[in-house]
N, C-alpha and C positions, 0 to 999 in steps of 0.2 A: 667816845660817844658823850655829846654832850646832855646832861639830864635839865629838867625844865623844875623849877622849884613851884612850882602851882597848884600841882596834884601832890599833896603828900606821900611820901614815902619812907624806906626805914634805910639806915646804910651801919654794915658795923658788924652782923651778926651770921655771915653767910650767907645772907636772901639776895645775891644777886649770882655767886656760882658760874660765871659763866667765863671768856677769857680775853673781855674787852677790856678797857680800860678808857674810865669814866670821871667825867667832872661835870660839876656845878657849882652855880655863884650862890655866894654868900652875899655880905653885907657889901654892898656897892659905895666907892665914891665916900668914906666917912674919912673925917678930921680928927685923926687919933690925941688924945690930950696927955699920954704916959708912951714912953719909950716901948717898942716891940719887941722883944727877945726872938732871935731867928737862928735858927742852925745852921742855913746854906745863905750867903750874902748877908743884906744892911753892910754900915759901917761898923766895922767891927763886933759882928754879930746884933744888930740893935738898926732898927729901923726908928728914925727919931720921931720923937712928938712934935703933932705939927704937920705930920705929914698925912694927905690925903691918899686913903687907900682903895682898894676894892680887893676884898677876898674872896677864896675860890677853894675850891675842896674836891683833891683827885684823889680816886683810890683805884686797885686793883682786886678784885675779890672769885678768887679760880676757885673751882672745884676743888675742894679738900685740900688735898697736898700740892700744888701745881709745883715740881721743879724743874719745870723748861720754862727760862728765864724768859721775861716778856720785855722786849725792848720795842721804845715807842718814843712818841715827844708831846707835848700841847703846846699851840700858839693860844696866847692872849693876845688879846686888843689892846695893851699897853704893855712898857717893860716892865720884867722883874724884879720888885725891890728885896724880897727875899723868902724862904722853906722854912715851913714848921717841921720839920722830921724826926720826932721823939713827941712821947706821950708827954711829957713835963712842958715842952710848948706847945702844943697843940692844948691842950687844959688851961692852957694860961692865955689864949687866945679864940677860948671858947663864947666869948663875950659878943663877936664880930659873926656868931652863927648863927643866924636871926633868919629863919627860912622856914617852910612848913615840913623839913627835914627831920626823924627823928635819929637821933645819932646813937647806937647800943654798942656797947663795947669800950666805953670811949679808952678805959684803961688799956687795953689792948694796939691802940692806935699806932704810928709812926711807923720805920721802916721797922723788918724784921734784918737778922744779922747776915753781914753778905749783898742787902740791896742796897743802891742807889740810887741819886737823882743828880745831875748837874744843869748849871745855867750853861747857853751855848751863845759862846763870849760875843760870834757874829750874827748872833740874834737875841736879841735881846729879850723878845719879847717870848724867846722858847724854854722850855724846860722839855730835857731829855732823865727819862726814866729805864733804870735796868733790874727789875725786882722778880722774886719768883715768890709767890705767897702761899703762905699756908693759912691754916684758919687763925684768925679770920679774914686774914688780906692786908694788904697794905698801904696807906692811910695816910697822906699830909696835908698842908694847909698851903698856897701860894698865892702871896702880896704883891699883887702887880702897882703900879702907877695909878690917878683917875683913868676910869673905864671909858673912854667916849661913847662907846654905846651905851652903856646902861643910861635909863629913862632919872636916875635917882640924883636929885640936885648933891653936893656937899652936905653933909652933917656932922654933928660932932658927937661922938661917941665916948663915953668915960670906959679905959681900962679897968682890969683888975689886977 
């Protein structure tokens, strides 16, 4: 399910409980000016400066213990340049979260042990997930290409 950043809401802490799996956009279409550290794809872990991005933020967040693994995919409107998957990139690409989204947990973020995500090589533009969450769920970040839909010109945004 795709969530709508307009209405604020919280993600992070349990409050959604349920055993969908959910995304929404971040920061659209920015001109990154520092190198991206990535777990899954870039060039050699590292999406270069310079590159226009649009970020996006999936999680999973089941009832308590869920471990009946939930497999699933999301298509983007551009391809995948590459996964935050660990709380150490996701924090370091916190910068790119500029939404009316409040994020709780963030320590807790990334995959838990045992789950996955892969890019699916003849689609570029998919990302396949296989994770079973416990609390609080499980949490990554994916850097597609410029978004053509999004409404947002290029910008340039300063890492951290």
């Amino acid at each position: 399910m795709k969530l709508e950043t307009t209405t604020p809401f919280s993600v992070g802490a349990d409050n959604f409980n349920d055993d969908n799996l959910y995304a929404f956009d971040e920061d659209q279409n920015i001109l990154v000016d520092t190198p991206l550290r990535v777990d899954i794809g870039g060039t050699n872990g590292t999406i270069p400066r310079g590159t226009i991005i649009a970020s996006h933020y999936v999680f999973f967040d089941s009832w308590g213990r869920n471990l009946r693994p939930q497999y699933g995919y999301v298509d983007f409107d551009a391809p995948i340049l590459g996964v935050a998957t660990t709380e150490r990139t996701m924090a370091a690409t916190d910068f790119l979260a500029n939404t009316s989204v409040r994020y709780i947990s963030a320590e807790l973020r990334g995959l838990e042990e045992g789950d996955s995500v892969k890019l699916d090589r003849d689609h570029p533009n998919r990302l396949w997930v296989r994770w079973a969450a416990s609390t609080p769920g499980d949490y990554i970040r994916v850097f597609t290409q410029m978004s053509p839909s999004a409404m947002q010109q290029p910008n340039a945004i300063t890492g951290q």
